[in-house]
C-alpha positions, 0 to 999 in steps of 0.5 A, a space after each residue: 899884445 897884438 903882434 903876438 897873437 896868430 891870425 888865421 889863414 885868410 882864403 879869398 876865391 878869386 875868378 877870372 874869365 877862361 878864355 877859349 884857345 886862340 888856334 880853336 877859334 881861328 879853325 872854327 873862323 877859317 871854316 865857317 863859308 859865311 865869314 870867309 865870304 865877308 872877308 873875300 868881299 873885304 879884300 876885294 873892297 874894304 868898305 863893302 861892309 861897315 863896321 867890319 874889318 881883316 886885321 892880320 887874317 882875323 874879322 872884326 867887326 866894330 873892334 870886336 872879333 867876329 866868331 861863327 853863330 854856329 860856333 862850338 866855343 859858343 856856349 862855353 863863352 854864354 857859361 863863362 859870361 853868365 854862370 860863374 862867380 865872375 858873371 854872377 847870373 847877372 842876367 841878359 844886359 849885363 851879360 851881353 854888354 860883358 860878351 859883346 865888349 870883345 866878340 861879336 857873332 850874328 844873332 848874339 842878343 837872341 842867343 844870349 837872351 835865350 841862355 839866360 832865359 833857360 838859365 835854371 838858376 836864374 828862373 829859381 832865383 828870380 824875384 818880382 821887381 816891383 811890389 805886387 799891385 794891391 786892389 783898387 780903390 774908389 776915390 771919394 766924391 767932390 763937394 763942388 764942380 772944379 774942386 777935383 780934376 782928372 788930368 790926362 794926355 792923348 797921344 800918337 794923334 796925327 799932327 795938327 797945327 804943329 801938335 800930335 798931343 792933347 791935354 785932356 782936363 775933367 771935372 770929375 763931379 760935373 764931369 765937364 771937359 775944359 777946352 783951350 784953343 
């Protein structure tokens, strides 16, 4: 019967983003001059920069800690995010949208964007998203005037009577326009 019989060990992996010591990144922060400039200025004046905030000695900005753009821990939180099994080489979105939920540091979506450019296992294993456009194809001629039409708009034309769009209609056996005021 089924309660007799002896399963087999199950093995699972589990991950779970590693994250950097708190007292690193805070001597990183405390030593960085462009970050303790905004939270001089933010103590003298707390809306001289929007979005950010000093909250028990730590800058924030838009409820996301602010690290150095010249951080060390950088580039371990861009392999933390990108290239273990938990950011699964996910690419730049979702690698940034991961990243950028709980730190911020100026210039992060080039840093990111760059990473993941660089990423050896992302270039070896990147696919085409679409299929690959075949060759083209002559379409075949109409038997009489207005049986077939081409069909387009103009656009990004300076406004005229309210409108910067144009409907273009074209027989394409007589090649006649039709016009509508």
């Amino acid at each position: 019967d089924a309660l007799s019989r002896c399963h087999g060990e199950m093995n699972a992996l589990v991950s779970s983003p590693k994250w950097l010591a708190g007292k690193q990144l805070l001597q990183e922060v405390s030593q960085d001059t462009t970050i303790q400039k905004i939270m001089t200025e933010l103590k003298e004046n707390p809306d001289a920069k929007p979005g950010y905030y000093v909250q028990q000695g730590v800058l924030f900005y838009k409820g996301r800690l602010v690290i150095a753009s010249n951080s060390p821990s950088i580039p371990v939180l861009l392999k933390e995010f990108h290239s273990t099994p938990m950011g699964g080489h996910s690419g730049f979105l979702r690698t940034y949208r991961r990243l950028a939920d709980n730190i911020y540091w100026v210039g992060m979506q080039k840093t990111i964007r760059d990473f993941v450019r660089s990423c050896d296992t992302c270039q070896r294993q990147k696919h085409a998203a679409t299929t690959p456009g075949g060759l083209l194809q002559p379409l075949p001629i109409p038997n009489a005037v207005w049986e077939d039409l081409s069909i387009d708009f103009i656009t990004g034309l300076p406004k005229s009577k309210g409108y910067e769009a144009v409907l273009v209609v074209v027989d394409r056996l007589s090649k006649y326009k039709f016009e509508d005021e």
